[in-house]
C-alpha positions as CSV (number, residue, x, y, z in Angstrom):
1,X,20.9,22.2,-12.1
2,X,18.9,19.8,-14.0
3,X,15.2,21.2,-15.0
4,X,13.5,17.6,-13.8
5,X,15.5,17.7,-10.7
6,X,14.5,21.1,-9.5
7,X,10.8,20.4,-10.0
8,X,11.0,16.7,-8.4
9,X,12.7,18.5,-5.2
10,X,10.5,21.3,-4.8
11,X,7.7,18.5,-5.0
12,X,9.4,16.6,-2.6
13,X,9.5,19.5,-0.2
14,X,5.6,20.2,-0.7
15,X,4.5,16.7,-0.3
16,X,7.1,16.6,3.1
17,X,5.1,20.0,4.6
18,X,1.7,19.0,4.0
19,X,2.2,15.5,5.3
20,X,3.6,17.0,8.4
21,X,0.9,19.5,8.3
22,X,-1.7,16.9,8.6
23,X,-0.1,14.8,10.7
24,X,0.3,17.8,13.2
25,X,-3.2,19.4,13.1
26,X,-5.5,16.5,12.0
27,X,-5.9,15.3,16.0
28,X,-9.0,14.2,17.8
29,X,-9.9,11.8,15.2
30,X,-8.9,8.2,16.2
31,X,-12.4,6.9,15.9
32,X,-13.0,8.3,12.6
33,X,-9.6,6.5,12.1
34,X,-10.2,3.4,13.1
35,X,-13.7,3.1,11.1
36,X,-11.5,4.3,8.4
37,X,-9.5,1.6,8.6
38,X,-11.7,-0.8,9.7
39,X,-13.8,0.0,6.4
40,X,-10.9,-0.3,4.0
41,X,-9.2,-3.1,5.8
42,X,-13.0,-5.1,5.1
43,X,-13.2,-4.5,1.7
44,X,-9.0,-5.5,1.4
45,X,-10.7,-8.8,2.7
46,X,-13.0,-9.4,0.5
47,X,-15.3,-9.7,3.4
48,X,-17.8,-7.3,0.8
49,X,-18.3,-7.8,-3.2
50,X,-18.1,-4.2,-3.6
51,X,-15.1,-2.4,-3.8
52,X,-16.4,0.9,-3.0
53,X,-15.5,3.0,0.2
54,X,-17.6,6.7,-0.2
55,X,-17.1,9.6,2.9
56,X,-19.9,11.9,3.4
57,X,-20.4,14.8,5.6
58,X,-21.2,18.8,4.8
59,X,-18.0,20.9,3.4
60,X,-15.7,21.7,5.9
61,X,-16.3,19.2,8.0
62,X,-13.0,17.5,7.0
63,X,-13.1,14.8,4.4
64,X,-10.1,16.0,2.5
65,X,-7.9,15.8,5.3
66,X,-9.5,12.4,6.3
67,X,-8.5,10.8,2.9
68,X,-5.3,12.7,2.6
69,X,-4.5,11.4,6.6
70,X,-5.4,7.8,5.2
71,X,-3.3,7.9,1.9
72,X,-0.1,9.5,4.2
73,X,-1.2,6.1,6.6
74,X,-1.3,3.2,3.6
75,X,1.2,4.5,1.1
76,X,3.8,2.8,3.0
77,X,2.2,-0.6,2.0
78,X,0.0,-0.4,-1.0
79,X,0.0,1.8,-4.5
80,X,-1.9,5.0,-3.4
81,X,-4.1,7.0,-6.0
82,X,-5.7,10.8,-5.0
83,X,-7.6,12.4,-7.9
84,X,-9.4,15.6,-6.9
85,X,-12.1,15.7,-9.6
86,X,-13.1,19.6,-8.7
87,X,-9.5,20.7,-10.6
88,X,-11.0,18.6,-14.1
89,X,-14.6,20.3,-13.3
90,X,-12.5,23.6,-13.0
91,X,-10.4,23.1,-15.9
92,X,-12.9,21.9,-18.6
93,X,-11.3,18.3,-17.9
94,X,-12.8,15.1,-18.2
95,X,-13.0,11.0,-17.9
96,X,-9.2,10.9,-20.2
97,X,-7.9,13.7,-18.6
98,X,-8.6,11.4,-15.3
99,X,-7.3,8.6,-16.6
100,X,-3.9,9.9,-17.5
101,X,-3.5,11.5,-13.9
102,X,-4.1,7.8,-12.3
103,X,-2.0,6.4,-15.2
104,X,0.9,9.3,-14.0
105,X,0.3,8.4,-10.2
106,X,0.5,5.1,-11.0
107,X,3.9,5.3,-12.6
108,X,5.1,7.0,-9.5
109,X,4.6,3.7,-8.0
110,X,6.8,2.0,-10.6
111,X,3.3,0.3,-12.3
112,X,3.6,0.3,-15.9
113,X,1.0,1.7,-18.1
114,X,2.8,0.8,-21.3
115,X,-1.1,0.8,-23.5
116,X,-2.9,3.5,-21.4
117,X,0.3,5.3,-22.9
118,X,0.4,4.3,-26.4
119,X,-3.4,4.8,-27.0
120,X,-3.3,8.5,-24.4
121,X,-0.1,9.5,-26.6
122,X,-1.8,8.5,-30.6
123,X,-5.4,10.7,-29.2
124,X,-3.3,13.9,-28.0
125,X,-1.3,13.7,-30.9
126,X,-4.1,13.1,-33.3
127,X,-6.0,16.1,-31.7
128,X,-4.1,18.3,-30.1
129,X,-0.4,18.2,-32.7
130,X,2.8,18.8,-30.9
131,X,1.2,21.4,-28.3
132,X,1.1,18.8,-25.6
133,X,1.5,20.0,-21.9
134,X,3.9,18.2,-19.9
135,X,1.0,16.7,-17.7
136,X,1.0,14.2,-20.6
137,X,4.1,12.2,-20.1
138,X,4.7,10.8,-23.6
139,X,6.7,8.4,-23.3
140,X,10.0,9.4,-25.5
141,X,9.7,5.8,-27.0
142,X,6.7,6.3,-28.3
143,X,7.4,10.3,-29.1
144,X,9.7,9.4,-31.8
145,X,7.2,8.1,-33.9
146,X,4.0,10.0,-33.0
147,X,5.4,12.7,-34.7
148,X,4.8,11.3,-37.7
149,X,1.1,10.3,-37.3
150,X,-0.8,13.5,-38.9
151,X,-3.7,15.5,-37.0
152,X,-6.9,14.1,-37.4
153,X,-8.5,17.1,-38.8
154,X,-5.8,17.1,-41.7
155,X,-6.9,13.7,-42.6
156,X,-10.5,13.4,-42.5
157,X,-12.2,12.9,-45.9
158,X,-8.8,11.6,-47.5
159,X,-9.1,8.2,-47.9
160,X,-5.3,7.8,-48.7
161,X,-3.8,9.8,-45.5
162,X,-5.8,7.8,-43.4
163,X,-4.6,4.5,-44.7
164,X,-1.4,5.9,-44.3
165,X,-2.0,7.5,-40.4
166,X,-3.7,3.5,-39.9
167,X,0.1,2.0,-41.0
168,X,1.9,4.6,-38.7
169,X,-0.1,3.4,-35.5
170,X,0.1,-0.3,-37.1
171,X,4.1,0.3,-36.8
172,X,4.2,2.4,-33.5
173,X,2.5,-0.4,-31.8
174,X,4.7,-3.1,-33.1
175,X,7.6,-1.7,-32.3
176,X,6.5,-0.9,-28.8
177,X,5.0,-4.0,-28.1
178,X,6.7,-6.9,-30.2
179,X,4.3,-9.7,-29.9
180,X,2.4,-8.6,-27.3
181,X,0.2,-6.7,-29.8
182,X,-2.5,-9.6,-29.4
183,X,-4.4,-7.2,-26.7
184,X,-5.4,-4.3,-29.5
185,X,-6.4,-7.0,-32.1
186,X,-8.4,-8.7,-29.5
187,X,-9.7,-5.3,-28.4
188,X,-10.4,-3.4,-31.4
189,X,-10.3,-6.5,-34.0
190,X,-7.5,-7.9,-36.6
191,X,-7.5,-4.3,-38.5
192,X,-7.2,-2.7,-35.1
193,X,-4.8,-0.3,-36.6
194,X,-8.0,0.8,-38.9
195,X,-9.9,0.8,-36.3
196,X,-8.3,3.1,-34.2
197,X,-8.4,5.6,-37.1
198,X,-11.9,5.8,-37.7
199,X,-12.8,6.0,-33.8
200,X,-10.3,8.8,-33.5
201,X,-12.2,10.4,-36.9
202,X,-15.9,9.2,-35.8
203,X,-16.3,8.7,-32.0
204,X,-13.6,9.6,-30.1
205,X,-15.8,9.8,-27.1
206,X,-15.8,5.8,-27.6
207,X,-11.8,6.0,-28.0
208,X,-11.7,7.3,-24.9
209,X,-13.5,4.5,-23.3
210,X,-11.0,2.0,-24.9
211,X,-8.4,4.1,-23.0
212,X,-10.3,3.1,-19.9
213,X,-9.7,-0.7,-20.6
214,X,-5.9,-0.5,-21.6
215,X,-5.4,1.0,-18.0
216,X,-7.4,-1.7,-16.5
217,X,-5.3,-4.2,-19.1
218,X,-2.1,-2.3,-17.7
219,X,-2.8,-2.7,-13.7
220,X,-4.1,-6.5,-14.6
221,X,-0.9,-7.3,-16.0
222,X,1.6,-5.5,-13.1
223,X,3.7,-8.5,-11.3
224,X,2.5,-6.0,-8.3
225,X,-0.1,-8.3,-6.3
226,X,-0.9,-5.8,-4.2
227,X,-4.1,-3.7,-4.3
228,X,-4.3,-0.7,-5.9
229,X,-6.5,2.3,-3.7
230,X,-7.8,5.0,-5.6
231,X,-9.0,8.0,-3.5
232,X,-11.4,10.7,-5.3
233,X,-12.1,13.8,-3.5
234,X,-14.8,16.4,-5.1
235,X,-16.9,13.4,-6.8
236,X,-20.1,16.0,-6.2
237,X,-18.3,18.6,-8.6
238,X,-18.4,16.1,-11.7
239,X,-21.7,14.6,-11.0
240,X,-25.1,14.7,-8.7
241,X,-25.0,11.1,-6.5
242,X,-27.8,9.6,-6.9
243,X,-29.3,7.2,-4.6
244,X,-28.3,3.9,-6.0
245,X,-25.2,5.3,-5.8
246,X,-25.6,6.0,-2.6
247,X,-25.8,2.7,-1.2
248,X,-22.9,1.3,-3.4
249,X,-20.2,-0.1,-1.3
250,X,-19.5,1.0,2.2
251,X,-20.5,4.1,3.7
252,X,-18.5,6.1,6.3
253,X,-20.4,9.7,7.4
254,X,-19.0,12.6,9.2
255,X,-21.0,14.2,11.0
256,X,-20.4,17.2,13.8
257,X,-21.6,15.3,17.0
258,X,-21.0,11.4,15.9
259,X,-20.0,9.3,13.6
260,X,-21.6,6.3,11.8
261,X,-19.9,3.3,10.2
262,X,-22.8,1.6,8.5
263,X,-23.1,-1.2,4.8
């Protein structure tokens, strides 16, 4: 049986027992529920200029299960995102890993990410050669000729190889996009293709940020209409909230006795 298959059942199966799991022990909890819903449904509105739902409460008291209950609840209807941001603090991840886990999940709901991709696949190739996990998804469009754009370490300081890596990417992204290439040059400038060399040699921290906007250019450009929810569990693990943060957007708290739903 077919590798891809296997995987995509056994999935299948685990997504299937946990839904019913939750479904079957997550009771008691209509009014968390309905603020919940409430909360979400308001900001769907645009009854609120933020877009910004945060749950708080101590561990244990259940906010997992409260956002996993409320993605089983809206998936039917809109493009549902969970990122749990402890497995990137775990794992020595960070902000690009991120990106092309909402970039995969997004895929799953048949939304394009056609430049996350291309920029996601010319970085791991560029820095990580062909030991690239599977997590990555490259597309096999794209594959075909990343293989020929050298590792950056092989390049740097040779003035000739990294004209020649610049007309690799220049030629990967024209025949991906055709003439819909007028995003990177708007982006990164006329000699995008340049460009993209010498962040990738000088600040591929900044690269990485440029990865953030093709996604946004990606989910901008879906014929989708509807709004895309993004659900991240374990924000404390990647970074202290501080209290501006704090009052960003709306705030739902769990607490042991009661429950608040205050903006």
């Amino acid at each position: 049986m077919d590798e891809g298959l296997i995987e995509f059942r056994l999935t299948r199966e685990a997504y299937e027992y946990d839904k019913r799991k939750i479904e079957r022990e997550f009771v008691d909890r209509e009014e968390i529920m309905e603020i919940m819903w409430r909360s979400i449904q308001s900001i769907l509105d645009g009854k609120f200029n933020v877009r910004i739902l945060q749950i708080t409460g101590i561990g244990g008291i259940g906010k997992t299960w409260l956002l996993m209950r409320t993605k089983y609840n809206l998936e039917d209807k809109y493009p549902v995102v969970v990122i749990n941001l402890a497995e990137y603090y775990e794992s020595g991840g960070g902000l690009r890993e991120i990106l092309r886990d909402i970039a995969n999940k997004l895929k799953e709901n048949n939304i394009k990410t056609e430049y996350f991709d291309t920029l996601n696949s010319i970085f791991v190739r560029t820095y990580h050669g062909y030991e690239i996990s599977k997590r990555e998804r490259i597309p096999s469009d794209v594959w075909k000729i990343l293989e020929e754009i050298p590792i950056i370490g092989d390049i740097i300081g040779k003035v000739e190889a990294m004209v020649a890596a610049a007309k690799l990417i220049k030629d990967l992204i024209t025949r991906k996009f055709g003439d819909k290439t007028q995003w990177f040059a708007e982006t990164f400038g006329e000699d995008y293709e340049r460009e993209i060399v010498n962040l990738l040699k000088e600040n591929p921290r900044k690269f990485i940020f440029f990865m953030m906007e093709a996604l946004k250019e990606d989910i901008n450009r879906r014929d989708d209409e509807r709004p895309i929810i993004v659900m991240f569990d374990q924000y404390e693990s990647m970074q202290t909230v501080s209290e501006d943060q704090e009052r960003l957007g709306i705030t739902v708290e769990l607490h042991n006795k009661h429950l608040t739903d205050e903006d």
